[in-house]
C-alpha positions as a LaTeX table, in Angstrom:
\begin{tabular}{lrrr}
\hline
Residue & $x$ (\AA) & $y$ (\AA) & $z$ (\AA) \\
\hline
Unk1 & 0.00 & 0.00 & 0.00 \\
Unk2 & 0.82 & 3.40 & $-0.57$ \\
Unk3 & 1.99 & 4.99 & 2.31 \\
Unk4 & 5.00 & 7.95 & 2.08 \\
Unk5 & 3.18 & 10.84 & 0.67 \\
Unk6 & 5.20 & 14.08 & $-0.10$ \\
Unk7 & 2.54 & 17.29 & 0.08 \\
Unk8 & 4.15 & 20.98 & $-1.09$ \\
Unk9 & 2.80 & 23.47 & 0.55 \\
Unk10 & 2.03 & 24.22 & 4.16 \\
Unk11 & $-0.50$ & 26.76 & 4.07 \\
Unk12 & $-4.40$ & 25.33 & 4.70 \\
Unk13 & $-5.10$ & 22.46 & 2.43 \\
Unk14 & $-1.18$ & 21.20 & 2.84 \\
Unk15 & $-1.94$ & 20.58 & 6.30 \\
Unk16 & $-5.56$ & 19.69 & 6.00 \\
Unk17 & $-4.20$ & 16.69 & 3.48 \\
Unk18 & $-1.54$ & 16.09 & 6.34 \\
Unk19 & $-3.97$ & 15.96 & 8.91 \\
Unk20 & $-6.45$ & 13.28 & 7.36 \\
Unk21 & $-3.24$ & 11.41 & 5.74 \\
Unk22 & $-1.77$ & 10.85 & 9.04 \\
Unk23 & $-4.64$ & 9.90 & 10.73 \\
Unk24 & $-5.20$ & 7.07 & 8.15 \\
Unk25 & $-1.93$ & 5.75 & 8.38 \\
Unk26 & 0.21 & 7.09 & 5.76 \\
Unk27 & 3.45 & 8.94 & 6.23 \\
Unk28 & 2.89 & 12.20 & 5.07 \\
Unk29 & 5.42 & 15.20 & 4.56 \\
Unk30 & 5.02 & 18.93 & 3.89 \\
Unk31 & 7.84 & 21.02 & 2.23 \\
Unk32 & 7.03 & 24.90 & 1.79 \\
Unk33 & 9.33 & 27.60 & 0.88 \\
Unk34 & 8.78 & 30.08 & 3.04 \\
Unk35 & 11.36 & 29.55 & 6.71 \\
Unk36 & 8.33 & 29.41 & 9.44 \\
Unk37 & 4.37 & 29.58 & 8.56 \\
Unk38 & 2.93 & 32.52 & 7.09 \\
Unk39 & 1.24 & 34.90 & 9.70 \\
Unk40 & $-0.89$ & 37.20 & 8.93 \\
Unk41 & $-3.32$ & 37.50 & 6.04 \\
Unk42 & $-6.93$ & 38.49 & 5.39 \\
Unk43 & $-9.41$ & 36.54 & 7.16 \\
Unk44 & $-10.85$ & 34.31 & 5.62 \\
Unk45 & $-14.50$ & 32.27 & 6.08 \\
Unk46 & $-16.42$ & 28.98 & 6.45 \\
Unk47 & $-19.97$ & 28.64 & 5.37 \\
Unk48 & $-22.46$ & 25.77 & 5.43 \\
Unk49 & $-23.05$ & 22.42 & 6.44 \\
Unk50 & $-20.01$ & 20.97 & 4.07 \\
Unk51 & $-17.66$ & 23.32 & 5.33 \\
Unk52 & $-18.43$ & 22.66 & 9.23 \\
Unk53 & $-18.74$ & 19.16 & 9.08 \\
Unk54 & $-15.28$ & 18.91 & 7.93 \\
Unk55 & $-13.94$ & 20.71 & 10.41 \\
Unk56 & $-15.85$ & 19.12 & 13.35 \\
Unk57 & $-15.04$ & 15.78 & 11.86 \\
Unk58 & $-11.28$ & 16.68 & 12.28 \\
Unk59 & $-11.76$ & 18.52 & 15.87 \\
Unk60 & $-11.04$ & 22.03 & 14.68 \\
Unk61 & $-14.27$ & 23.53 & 14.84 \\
Unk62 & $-14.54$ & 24.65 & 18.68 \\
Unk63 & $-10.98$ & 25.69 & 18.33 \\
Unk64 & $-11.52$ & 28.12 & 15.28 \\
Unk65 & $-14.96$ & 29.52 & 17.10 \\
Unk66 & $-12.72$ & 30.37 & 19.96 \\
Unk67 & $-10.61$ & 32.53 & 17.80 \\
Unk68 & $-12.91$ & 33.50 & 15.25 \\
Unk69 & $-13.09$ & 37.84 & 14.27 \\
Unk70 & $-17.15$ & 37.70 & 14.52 \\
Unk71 & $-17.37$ & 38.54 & 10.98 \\
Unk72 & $-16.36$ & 41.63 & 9.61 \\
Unk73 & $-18.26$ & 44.68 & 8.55 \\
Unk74 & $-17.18$ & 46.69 & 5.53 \\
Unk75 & $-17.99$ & 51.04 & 5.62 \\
Unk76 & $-17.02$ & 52.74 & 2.39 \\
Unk77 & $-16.38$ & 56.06 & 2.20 \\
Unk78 & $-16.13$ & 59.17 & 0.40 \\
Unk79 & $-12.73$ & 61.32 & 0.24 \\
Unk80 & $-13.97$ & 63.21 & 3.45 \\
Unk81 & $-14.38$ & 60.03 & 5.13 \\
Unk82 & $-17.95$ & 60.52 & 4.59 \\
Unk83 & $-20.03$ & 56.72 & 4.91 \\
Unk84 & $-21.56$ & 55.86 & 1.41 \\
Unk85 & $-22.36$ & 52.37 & 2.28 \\
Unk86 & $-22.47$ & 50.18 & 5.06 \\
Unk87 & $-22.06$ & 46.30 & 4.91 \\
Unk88 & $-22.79$ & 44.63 & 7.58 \\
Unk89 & $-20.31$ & 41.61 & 9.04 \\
Unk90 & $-22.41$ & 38.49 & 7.56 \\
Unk91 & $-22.12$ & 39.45 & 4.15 \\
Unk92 & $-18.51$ & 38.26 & 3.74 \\
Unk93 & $-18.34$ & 36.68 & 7.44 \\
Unk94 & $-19.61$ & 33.18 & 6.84 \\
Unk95 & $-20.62$ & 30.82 & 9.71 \\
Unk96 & $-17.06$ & 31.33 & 11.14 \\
Unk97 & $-14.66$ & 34.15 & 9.83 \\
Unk98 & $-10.77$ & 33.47 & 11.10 \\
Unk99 & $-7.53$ & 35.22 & 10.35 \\
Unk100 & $-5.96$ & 32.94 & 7.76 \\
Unk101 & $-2.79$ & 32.93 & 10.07 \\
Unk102 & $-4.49$ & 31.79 & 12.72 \\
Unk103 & $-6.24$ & 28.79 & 10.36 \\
Unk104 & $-3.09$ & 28.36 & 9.54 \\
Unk105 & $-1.26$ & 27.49 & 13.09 \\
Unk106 & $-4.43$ & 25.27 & 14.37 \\
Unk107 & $-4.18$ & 23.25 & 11.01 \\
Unk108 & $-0.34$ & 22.67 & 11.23 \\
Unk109 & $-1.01$ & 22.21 & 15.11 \\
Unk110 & $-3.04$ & 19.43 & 14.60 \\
Unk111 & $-1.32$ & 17.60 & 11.89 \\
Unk112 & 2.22 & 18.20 & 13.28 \\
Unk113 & 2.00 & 14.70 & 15.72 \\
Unk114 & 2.23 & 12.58 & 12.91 \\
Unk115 & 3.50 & 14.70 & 10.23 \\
Unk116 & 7.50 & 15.68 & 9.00 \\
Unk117 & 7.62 & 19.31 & 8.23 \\
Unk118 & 10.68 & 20.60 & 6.07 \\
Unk119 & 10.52 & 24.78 & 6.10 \\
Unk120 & 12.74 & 26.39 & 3.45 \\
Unk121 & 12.97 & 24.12 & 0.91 \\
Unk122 & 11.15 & 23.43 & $-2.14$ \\
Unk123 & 10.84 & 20.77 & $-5.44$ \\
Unk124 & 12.61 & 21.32 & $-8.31$ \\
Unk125 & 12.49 & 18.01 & $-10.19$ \\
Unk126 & 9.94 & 15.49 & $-10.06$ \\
Unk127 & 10.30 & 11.83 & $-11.71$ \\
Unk128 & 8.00 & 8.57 & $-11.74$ \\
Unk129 & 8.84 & 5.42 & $-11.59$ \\
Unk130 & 7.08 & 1.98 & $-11.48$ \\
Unk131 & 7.01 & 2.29 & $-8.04$ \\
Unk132 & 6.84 & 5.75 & $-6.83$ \\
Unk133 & 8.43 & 9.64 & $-7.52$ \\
Unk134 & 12.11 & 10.39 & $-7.31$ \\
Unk135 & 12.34 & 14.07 & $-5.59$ \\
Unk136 & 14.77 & 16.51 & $-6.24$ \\
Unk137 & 14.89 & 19.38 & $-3.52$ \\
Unk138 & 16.37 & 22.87 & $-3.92$ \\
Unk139 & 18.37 & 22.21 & $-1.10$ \\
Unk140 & 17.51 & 18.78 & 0.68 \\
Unk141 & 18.93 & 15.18 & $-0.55$ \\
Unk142 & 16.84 & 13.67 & $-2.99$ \\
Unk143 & 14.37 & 11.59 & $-2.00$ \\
Unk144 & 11.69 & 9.20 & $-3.09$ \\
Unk145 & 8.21 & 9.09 & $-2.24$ \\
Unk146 & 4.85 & 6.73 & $-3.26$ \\
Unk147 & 2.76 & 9.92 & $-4.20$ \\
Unk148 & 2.69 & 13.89 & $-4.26$ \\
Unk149 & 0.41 & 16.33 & $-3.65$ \\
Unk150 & 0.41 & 19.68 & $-4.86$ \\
Unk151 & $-1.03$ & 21.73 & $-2.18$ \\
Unk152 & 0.93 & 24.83 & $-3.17$ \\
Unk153 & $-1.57$ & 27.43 & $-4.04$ \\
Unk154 & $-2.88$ & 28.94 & $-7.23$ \\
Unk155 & 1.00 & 29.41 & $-8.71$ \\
Unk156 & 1.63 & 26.08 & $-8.00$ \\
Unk157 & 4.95 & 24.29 & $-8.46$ \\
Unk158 & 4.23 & 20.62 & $-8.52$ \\
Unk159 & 1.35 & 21.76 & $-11.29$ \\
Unk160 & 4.10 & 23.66 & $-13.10$ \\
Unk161 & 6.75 & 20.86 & $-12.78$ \\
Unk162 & 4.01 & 17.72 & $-13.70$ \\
Unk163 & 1.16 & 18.79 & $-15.60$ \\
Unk164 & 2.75 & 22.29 & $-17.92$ \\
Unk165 & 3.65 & 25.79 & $-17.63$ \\
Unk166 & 1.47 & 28.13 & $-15.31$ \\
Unk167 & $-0.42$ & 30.17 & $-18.66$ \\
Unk168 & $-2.19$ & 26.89 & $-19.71$ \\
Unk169 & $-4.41$ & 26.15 & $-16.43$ \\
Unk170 & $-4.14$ & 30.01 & $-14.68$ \\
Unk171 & $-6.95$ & 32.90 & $-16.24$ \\
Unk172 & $-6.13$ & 36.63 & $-15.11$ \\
Unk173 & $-9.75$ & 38.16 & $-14.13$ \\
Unk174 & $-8.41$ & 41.73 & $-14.37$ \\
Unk175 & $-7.73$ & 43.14 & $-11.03$ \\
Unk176 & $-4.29$ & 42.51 & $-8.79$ \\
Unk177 & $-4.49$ & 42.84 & $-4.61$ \\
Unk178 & $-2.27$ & 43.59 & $-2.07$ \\
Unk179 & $-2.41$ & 43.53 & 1.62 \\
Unk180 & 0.25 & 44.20 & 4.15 \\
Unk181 & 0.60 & 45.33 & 7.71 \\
Unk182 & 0.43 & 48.60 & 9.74 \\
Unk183 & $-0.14$ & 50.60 & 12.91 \\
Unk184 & $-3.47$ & 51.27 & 13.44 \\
Unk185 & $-3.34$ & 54.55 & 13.17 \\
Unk186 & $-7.05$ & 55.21 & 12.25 \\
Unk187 & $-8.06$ & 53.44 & 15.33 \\
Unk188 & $-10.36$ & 51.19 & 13.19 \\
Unk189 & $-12.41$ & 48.65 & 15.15 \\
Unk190 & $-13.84$ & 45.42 & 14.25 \\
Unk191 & $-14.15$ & 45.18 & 10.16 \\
Unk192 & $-12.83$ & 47.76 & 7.50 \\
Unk193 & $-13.24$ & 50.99 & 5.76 \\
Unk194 & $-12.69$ & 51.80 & 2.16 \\
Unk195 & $-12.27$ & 54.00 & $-0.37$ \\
Unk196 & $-12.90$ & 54.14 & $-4.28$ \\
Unk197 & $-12.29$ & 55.73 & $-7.09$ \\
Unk198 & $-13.33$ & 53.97 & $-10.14$ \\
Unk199 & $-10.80$ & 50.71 & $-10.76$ \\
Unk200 & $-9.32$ & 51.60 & $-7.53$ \\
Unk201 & $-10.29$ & 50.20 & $-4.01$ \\
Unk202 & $-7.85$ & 51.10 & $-0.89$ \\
Unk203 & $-8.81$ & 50.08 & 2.79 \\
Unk204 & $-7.75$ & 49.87 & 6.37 \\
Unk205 & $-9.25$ & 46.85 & 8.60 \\
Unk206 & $-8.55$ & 45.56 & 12.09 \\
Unk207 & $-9.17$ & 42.27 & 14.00 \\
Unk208 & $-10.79$ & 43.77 & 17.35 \\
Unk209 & $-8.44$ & 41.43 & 19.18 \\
Unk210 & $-5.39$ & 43.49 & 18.08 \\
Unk211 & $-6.12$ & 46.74 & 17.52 \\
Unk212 & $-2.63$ & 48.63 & 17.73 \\
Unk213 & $-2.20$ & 46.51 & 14.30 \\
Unk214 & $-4.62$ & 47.18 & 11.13 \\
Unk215 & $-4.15$ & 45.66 & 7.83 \\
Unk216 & $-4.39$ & 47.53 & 4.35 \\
Unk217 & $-6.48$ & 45.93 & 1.41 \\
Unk218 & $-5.58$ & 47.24 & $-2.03$ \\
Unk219 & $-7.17$ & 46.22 & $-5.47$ \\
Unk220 & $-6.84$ & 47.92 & $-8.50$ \\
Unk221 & $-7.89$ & 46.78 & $-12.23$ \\
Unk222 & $-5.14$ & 46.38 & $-14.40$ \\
Unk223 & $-4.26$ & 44.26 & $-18.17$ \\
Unk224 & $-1.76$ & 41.49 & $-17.05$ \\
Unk225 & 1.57 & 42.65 & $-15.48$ \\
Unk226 & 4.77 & 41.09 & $-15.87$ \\
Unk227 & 7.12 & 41.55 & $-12.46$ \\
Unk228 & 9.23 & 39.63 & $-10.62$ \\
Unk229 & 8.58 & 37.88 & $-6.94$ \\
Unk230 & 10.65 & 41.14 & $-6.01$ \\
Unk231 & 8.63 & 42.86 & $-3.07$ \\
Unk232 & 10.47 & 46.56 & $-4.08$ \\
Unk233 & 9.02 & 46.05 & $-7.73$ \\
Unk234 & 5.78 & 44.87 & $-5.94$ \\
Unk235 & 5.51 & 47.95 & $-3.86$ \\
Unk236 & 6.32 & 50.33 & $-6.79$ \\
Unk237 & 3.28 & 48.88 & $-9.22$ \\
Unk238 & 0.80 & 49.43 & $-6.11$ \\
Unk239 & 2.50 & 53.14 & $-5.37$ \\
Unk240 & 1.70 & 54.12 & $-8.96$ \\
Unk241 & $-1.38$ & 52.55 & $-9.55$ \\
Unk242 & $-2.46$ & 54.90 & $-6.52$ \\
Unk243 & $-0.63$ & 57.79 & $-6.99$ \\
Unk244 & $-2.82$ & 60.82 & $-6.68$ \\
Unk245 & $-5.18$ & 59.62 & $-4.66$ \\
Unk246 & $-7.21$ & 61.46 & $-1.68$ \\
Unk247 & $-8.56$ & 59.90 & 1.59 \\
Unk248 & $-6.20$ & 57.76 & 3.85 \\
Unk249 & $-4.10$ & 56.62 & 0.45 \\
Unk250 & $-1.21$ & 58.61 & 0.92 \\
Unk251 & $-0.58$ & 57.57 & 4.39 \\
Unk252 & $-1.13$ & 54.13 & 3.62 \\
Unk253 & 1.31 & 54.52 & 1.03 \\
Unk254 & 4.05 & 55.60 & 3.41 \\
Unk255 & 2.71 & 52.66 & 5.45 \\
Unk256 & 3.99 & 50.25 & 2.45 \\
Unk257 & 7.07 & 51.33 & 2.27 \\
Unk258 & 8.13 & 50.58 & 5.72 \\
Unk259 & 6.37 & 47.16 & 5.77 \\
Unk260 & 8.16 & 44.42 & 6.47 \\
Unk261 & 6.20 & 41.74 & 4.70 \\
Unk262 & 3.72 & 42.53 & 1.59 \\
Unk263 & 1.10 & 39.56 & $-0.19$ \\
Unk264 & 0.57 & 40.78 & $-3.93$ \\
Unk265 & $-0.77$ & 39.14 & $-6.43$ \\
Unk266 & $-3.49$ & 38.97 & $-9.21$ \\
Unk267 & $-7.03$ & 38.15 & $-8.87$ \\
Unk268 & $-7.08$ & 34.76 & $-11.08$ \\
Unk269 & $-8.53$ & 31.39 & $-10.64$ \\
Unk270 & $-7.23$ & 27.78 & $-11.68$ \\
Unk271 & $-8.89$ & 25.83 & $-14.40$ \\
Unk272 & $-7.31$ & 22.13 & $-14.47$ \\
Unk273 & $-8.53$ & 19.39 & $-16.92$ \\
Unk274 & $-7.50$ & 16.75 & $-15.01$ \\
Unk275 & $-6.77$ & 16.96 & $-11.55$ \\
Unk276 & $-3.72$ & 14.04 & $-11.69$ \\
Unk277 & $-1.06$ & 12.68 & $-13.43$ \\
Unk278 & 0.28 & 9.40 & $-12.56$ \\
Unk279 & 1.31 & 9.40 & $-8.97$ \\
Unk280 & 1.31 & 13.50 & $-8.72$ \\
Unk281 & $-2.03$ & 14.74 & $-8.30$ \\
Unk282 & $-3.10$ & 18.33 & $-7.12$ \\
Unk283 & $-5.66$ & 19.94 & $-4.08$ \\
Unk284 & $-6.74$ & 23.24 & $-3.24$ \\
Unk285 & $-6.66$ & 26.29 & $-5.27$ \\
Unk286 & $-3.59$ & 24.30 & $-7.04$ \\
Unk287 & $-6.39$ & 22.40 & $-8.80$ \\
Unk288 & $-9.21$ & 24.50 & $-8.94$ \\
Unk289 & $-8.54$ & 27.91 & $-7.07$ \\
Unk290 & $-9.91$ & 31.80 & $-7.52$ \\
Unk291 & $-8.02$ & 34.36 & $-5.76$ \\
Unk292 & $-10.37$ & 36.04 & $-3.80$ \\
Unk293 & $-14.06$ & 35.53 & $-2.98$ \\
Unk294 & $-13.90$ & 31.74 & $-4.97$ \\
Unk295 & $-14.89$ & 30.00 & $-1.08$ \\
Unk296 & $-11.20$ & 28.78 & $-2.19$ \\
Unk297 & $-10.41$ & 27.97 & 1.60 \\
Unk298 & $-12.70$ & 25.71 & 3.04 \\
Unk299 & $-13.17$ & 24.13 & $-0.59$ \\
Unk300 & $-9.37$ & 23.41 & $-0.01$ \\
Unk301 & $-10.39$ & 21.81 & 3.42 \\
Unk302 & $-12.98$ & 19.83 & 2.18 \\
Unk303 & $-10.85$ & 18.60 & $-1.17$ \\
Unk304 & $-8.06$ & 17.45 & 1.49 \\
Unk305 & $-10.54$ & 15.13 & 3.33 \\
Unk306 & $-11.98$ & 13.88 & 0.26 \\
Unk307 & $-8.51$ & 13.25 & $-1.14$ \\
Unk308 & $-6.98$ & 11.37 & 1.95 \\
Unk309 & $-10.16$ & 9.46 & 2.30 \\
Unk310 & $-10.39$ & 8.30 & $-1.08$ \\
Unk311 & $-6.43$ & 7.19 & $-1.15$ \\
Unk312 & $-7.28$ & 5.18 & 1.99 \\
Unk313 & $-10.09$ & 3.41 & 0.99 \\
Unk314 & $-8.30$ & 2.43 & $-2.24$ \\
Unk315 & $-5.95$ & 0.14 & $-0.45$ \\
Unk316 & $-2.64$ & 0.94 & $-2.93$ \\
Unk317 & $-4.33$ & 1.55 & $-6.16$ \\
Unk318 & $-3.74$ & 5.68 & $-6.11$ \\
Unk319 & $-5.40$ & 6.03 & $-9.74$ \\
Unk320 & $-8.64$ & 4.51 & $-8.54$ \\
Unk321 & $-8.51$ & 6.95 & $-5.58$ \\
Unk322 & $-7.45$ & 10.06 & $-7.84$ \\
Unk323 & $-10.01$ & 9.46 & $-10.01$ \\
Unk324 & $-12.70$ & 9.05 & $-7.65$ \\
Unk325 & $-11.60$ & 11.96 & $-5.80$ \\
Unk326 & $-11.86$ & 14.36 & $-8.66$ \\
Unk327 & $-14.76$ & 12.88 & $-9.84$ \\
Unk328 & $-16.78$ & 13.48 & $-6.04$ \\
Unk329 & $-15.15$ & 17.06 & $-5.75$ \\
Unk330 & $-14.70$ & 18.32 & $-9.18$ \\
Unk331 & $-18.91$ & 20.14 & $-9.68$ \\
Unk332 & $-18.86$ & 21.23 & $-6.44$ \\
Unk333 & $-15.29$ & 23.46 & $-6.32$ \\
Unk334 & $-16.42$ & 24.83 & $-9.74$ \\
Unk335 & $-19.23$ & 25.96 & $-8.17$ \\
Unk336 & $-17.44$ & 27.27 & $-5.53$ \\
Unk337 & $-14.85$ & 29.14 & $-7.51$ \\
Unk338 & $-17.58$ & 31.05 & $-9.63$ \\
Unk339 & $-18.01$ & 33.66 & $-6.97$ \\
Unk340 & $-14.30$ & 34.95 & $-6.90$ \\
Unk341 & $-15.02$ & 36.11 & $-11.16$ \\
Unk342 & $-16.95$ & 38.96 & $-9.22$ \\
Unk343 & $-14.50$ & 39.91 & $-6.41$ \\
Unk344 & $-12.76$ & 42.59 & $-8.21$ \\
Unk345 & $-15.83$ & 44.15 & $-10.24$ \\
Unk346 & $-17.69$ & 44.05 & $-6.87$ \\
Unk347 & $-14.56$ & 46.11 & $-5.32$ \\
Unk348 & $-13.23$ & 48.54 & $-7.21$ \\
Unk349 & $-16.06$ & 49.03 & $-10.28$ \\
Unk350 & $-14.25$ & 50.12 & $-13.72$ \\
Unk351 & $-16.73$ & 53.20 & $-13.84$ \\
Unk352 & $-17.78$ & 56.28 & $-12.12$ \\
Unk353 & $-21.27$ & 54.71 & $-12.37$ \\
Unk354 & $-20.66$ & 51.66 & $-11.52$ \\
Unk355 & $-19.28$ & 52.74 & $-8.06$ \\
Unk356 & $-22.70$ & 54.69 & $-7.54$ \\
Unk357 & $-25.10$ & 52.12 & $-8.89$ \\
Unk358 & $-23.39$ & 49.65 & $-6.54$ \\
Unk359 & $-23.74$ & 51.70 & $-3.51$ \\
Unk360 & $-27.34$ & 52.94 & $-4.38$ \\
Unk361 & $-28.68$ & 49.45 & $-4.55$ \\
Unk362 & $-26.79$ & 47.98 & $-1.82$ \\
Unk363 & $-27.87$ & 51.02 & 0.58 \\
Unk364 & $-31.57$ & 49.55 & 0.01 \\
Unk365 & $-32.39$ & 47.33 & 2.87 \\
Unk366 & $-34.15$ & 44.82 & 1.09 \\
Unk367 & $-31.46$ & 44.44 & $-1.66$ \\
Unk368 & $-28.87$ & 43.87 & 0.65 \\
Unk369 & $-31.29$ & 41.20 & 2.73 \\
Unk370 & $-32.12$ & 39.30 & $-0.43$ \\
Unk371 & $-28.30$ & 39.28 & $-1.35$ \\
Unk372 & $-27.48$ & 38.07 & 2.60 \\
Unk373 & $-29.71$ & 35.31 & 1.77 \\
Unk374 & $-28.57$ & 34.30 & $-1.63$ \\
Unk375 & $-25.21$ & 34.58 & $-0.03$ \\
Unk376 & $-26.56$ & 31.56 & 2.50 \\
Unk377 & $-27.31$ & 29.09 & $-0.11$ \\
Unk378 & $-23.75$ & 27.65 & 0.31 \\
Unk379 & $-23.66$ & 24.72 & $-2.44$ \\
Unk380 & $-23.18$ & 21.37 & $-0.36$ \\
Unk381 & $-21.70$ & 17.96 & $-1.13$ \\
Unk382 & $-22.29$ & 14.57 & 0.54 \\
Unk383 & $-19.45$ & 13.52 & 2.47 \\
Unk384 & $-18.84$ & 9.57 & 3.00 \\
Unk385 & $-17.72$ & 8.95 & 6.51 \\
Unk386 & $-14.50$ & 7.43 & 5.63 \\
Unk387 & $-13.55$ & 6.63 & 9.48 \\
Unk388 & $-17.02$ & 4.66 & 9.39 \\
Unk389 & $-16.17$ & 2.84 & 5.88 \\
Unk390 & $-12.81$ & 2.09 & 7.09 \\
Unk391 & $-13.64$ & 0.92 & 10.29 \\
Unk392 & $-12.41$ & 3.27 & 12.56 \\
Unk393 & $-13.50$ & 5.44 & 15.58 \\
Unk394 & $-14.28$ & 8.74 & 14.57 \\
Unk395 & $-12.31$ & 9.89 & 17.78 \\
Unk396 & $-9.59$ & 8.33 & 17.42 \\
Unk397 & $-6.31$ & 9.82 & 18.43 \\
Unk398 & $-4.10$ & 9.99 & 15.06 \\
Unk399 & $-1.48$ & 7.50 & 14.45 \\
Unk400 & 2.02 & 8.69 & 15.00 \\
Unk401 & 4.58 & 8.86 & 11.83 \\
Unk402 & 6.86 & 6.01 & 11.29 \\
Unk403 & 9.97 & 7.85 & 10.71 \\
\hline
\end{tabular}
């Protein structure tokens, strides 16, 4: 049987996959670039039945309510600081809204017992053979593993190395987004404030647990851009792409150029034929992700259970599982991923009249309630109880790794 399972990527579905791996027996390891786990980050949501049950099923749930934000609100604004519109914290909150740093730490928490971690390090050269994939590292010893998992995110590298060059599977919807950290200045409470112009959205949030920090949330529309993974560069697009600006922009601006650590990146989403190849298949927004709005995290949670409990009911044959896998997930993630098309034409309109007719109709009370309630038909999928199938106590502590 199948057991040593190499996973890249240890940022929500890595350790999800991890997780579920482990407690099945397998051997699972995560490599990720980056030297520690990524702090930080937007917060990010659960909603519906699907969603929950996965996490109560691994014994996250309580946890994450324990640190959840509450949801958060959203006030945009005029260049006086003047409210336009008011959204209130369960139309992007979900059933349970976390920072996805905190996610983050409980997921890699609860995988670590039976799980290898290697931070810095990444693949460069993957090769299969009859019986399993020969690794090449960046900076590790080669080594070989039965399966791997790309769990690295919509610019994945295992679907870069295995399946073809990023441009085939990856769609740019028009907008990029940046976030990055700050004092909070403004003294903003729970949820965010905002500011447009048209193609331009710049805002200023806080968690209410930590309130002498805020976070800034740029998006901007823009044609493709060609840039290095050079923060500078990075920090230079955003500066002129707001340049001029009233409100809080120029302050934020200043803001960015002290900050330490900056997330940029487009607003895409990941269209994948086929979600495996082989022995290498691929979970999470490396398979079927959207940047922002596409549900992208807790489909990523609920791909990763799918995934591990499809590989251990197949007893060795990995294609079986694979196929089964994509076949149970596939509908549901692509419905998923539709919202996150909108994100940036909800956030920063192209048009001077776009930004009013948005605020106009969503300042009508029963707009915005028959949009809260659209928003909480959450598509669902049945989920086999694999513990059940396989014969084993849901509550049962996980297995410890092998070596």
């Amino acid at each position: 049987m199948t057991k040593n399972v190499l996973i890249s990527g240890a940022g929500i579905a890595g350790p999800a996959l991890a997780y579920w791996l482990g407690r099945h027996g397998f051997r699972p390891t995560v490599v990720e670039p980056a030297p520690a786990l990524r702090g930080g980050g937007q917060a990010v949501d659960f909603r519906g039945e699907t969603h929950l049950t996965v996490l109560e099923r691994m014994g996250v749930l309580d946890k994450l309510r324990r640190i959840q934000t509450g949801g958060s609100p959203m006030r945009f604004v005029d260049e006086q600081g003047r409210q336009l519109l008011h959204l209130p914290a369960e139309f992007a909150g979900g059933d349970v809204e976390v920072l996805r740093g905190d996610l983050s730490q409980v997921l890699y928490g609860q995988s670590l017992p039976h799980t290898e971690y290697v931070f810095g390090d990444s693949i460069v050269g993957l090769t299969e053979t009859a019986e399993g994939v020969q690794v090449t590292f960046r900076h590790g010893a080669p080594r070989e593993f039965d399966l791997v998992i790309g769990a690295d995110g919509l610019h994945s590298n295992v679907r870069r190395i295995a399946f073809g060059p990023e441009e085939s599977f990856v769609r740019h919807l028009g907008y990029y987004a940046a976030t990055w950290q700050l004092p909070n200045y403004l003294g903003v409470g729970r949820g965010s404030v905002g500011y447009n112009t048209p193609g331009r959205f710049a805002a200023v949030g806080s968690d209410h647990r930590d309130t002498p920090k805020a976070g800034a949330f740029f998006v901007f529309a823009s044609p493709q851009l060609t840039y290095r993974s050079d923060p500078e560069r990075q920090k230079a697009l955003i500066a002129d792409a707001f340049s001029g600006l009233g409100w809080e922009v120029p302050r934020l601006l200043d803001s960015l150029r002290q900050a330490p650590e900056l997330y940029f990146d487009s607003i895409s989403r990941a269209d994948v034929d086929t979600w495996s190849r082989g022995r290498i298949a691929l979970v999470g927004d490396a398979a079927c992700g959207a940047t922002i709005g596409g549900m992208g995290t807790g489909t990523g949670v609920v791909a990763a259970y799918v995934l591990a409990g499809e590989l251990a009911l197949a007893d060795g044959d990995h294609r079986a599982a694979f196929t089964r896998y994509e076949n149970r997930v596939r509908d549901y993630a692509q419905g998923c991923q539709k919202g996150g098309d909108r994100t940036g034409k909800f956030l920063a309109p192209a048009t001077a009249t776009g930004l009013r007719v948005r605020n106009a109709l969503l300042s009508r009370r029963p707009l915005l309630n028959w949009m809260l309630r659209q928003g909480e038909k959450v598509s669902t999928l049945a989920l086999p109880d694999y513990q059940a199938e396989l014969g084993v106590s849901s509550r049962a502590a996980p297995p410890k790794s092998g070596g």
